[in-house]
Backbone bond lengths (Angstrom), bond angles and torsions (degrees), N, CA, C in turn:
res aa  C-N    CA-C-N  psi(-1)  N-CA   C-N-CA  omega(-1)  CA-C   N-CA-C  phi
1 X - - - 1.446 - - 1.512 111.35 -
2 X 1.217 122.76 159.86 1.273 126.04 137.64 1.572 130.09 4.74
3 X 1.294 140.24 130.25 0.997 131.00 172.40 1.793 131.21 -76.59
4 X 1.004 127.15 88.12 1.441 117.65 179.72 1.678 90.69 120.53
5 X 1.698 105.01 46.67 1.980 86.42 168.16 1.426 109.26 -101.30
6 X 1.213 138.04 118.92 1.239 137.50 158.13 1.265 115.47 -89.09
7 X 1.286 118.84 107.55 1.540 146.98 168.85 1.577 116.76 -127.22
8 X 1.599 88.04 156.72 1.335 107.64 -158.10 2.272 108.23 -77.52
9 X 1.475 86.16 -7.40 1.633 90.07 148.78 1.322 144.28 -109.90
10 X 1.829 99.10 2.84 1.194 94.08 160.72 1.448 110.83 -85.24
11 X 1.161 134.65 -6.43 1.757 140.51 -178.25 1.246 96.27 -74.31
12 X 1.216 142.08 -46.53 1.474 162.19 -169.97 1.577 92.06 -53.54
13 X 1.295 110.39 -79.31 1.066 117.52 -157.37 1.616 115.10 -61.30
14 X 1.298 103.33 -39.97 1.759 109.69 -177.35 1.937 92.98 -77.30
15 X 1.170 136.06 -22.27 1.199 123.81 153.56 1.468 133.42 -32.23
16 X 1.882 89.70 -64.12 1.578 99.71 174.23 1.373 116.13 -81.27
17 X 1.438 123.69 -15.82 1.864 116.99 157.45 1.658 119.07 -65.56
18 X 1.660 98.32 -31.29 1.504 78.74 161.12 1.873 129.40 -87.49
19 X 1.222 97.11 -17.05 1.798 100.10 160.04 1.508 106.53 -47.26
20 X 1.389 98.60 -62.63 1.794 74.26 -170.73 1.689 132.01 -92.22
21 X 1.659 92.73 -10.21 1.819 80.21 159.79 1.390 117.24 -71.46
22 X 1.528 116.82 -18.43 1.440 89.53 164.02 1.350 148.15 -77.94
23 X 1.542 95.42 -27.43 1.353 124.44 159.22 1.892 112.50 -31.75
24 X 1.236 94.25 -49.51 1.546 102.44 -159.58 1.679 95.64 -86.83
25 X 1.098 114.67 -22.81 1.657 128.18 -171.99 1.491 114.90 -67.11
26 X 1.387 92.66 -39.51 1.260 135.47 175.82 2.054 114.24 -35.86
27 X 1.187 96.44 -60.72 1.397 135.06 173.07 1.075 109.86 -66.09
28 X 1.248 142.25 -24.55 1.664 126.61 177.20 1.602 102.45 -156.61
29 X 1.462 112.82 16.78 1.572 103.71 171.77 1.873 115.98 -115.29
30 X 2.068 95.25 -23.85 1.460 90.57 -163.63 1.203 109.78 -64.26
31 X 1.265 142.50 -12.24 1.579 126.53 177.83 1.742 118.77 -58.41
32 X 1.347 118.44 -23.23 1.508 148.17 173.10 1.250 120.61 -81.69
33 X 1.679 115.84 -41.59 1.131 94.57 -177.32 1.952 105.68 -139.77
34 X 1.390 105.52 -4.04 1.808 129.38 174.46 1.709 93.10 69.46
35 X 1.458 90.64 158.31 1.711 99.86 -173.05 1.678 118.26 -49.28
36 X 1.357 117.90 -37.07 1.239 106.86 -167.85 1.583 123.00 -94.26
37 X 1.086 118.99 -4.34 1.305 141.42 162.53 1.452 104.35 -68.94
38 X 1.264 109.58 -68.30 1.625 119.94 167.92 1.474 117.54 -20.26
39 X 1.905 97.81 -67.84 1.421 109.87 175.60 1.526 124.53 -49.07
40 X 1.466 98.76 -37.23 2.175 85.55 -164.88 1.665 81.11 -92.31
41 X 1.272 142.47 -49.15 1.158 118.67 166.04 1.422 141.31 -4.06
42 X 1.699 127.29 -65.55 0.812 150.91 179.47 1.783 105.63 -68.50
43 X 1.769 92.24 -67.36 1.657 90.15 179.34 1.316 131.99 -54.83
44 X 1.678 119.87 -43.94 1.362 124.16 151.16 1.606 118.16 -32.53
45 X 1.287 105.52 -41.46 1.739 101.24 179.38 1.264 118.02 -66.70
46 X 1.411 114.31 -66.07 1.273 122.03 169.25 1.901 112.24 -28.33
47 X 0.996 116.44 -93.79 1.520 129.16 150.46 1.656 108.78 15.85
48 X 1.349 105.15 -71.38 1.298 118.69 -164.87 1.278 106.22 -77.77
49 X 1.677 115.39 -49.29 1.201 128.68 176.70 1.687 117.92 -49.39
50 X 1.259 124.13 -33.07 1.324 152.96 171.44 1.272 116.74 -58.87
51 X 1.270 119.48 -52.00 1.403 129.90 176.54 0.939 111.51 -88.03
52 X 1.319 127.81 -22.18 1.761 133.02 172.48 1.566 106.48 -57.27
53 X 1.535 99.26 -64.98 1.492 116.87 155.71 1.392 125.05 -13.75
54 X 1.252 112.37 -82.61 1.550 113.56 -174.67 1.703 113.18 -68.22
55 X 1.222 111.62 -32.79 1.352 110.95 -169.18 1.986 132.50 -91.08
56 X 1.960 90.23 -4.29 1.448 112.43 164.77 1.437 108.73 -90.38
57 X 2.019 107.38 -32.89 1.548 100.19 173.49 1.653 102.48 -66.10
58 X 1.012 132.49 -35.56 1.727 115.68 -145.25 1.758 78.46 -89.82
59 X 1.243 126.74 -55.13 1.457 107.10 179.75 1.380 151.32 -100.32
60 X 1.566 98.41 20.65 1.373 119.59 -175.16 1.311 110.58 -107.20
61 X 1.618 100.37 -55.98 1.556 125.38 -154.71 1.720 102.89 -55.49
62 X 0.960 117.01 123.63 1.771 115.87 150.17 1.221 140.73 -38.12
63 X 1.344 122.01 97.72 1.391 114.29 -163.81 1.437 119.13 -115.09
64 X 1.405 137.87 92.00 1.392 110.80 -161.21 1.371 128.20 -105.67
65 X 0.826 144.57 -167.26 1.774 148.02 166.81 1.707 119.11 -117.59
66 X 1.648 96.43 122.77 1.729 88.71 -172.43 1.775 96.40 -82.90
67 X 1.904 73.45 154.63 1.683 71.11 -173.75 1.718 105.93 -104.30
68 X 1.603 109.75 28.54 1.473 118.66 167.88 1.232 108.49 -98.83
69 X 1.630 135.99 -61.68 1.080 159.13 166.48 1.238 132.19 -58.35
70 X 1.560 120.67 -42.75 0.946 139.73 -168.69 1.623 125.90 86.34
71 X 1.347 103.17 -3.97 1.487 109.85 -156.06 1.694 115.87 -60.51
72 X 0.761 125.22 -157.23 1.583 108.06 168.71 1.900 91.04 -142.13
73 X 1.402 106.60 139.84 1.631 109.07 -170.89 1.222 109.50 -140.42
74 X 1.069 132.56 161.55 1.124 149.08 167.92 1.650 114.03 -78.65
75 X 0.924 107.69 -31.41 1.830 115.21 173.51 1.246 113.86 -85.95
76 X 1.734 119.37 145.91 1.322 110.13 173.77 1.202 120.29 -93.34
77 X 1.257 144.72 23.11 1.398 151.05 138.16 1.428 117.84 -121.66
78 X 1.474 119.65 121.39 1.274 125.75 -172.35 2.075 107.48 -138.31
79 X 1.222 104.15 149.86 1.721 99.94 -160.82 1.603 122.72 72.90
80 X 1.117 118.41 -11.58 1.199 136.77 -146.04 1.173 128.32 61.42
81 X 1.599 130.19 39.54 1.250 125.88 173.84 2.367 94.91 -138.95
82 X 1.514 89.67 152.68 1.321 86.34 -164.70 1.750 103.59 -63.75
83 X 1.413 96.87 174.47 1.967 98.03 169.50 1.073 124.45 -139.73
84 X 1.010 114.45 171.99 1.839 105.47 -154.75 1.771 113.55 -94.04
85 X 0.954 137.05 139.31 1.451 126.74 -171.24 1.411 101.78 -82.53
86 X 1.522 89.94 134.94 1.559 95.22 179.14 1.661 126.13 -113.78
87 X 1.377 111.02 -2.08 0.830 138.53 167.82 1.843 144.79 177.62
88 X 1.249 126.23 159.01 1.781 101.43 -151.61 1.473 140.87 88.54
89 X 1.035 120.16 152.09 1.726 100.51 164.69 1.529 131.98 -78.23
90 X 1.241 90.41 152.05 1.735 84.05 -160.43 1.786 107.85 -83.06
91 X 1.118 122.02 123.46 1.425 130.53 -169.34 1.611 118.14 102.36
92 X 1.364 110.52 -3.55 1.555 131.55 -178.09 1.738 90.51 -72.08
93 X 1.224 139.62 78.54 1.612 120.00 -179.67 1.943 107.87 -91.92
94 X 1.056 100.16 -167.80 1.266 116.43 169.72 1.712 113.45 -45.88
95 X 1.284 105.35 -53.53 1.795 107.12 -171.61 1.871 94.53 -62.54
96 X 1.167 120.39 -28.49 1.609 104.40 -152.18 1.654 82.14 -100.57
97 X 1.543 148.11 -8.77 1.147 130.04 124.31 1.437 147.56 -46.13
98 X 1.332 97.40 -34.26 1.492 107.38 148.53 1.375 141.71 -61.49
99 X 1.706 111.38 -32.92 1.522 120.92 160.85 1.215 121.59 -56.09
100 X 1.551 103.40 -40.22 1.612 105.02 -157.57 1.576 103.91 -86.62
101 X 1.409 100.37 -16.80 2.012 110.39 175.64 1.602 89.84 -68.57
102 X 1.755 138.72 -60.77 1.102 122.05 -148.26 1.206 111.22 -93.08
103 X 1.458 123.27 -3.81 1.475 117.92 170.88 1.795 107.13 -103.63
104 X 1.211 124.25 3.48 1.475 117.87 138.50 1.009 123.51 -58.23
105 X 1.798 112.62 -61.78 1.975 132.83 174.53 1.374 95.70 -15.64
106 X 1.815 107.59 -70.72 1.398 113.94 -175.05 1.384 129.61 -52.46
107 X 1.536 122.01 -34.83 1.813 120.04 -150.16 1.796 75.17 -88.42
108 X 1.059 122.03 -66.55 1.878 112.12 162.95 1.391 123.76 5.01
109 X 1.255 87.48 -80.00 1.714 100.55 -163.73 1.980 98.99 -74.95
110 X 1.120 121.36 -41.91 1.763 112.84 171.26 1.424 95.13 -50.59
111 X 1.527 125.04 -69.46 1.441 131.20 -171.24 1.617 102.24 -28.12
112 X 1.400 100.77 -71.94 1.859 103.38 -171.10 1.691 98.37 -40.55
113 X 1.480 101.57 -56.98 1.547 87.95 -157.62 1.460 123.85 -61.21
114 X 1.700 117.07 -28.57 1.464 136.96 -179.87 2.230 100.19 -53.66
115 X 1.801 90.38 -43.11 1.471 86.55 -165.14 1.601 119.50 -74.52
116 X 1.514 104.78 -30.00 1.116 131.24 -165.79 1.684 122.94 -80.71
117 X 1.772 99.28 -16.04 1.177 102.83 163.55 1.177 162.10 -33.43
């Protein structure tokens, strides 16, 4: 999709990813941290992680326009001719939206656990 969509199925979905990492978390973490700690743990991450997600893509991510096609891309050369940035930082791609989603996931889930102690 698009970079930076926040919809009410992507909430859905990082819902049910956190169902089952906890599920699975469940199984070799509750002695450490017991189910319900586990739970807002995880779900808070997801959650946060989600919105981190959409809202570094819609205002971070690099988005450009070919200037053969017109298309709008995520790459900075498309057709083989370069394209102009149209919005974001330029070299900010998808993976370095992805970092900054999973090292939120994380400062979250330490946070829950530091508070929740």
């Amino acid at each position: 999709g698009e970079p930076g969509g926040v919809t009410a199925l992507g909430y859905v979905r990082a819902l049910a990813a956190a169902a089952i990492s906890w599920a699975v978390s469940v199984l070799f973490f509750t002695n450490l941290l017991g189910p319900s700690r586990l739970l807002l743990a995880v779900t808070l991450s997801a959650l946060v992680g989600t919105t981190v997600d959409s809202v570094s893509g819609q205002l971070l991510q690099a988005v450009y326009r070919c200037g053969v096609c017109g298309a709008l891309t995520e790459v900075p050369v498309h057709c083989g001719a370069p394209a102009q940035l149209v919005r974001g930082i330029r070299g900010f791609d998808n993976q370095a939206v992805n970092a900054v989603c999973a090292l939120t996931g994380a400062v979250v889930a330490s946070v829950v656990y530091l508070l929740t102690g």
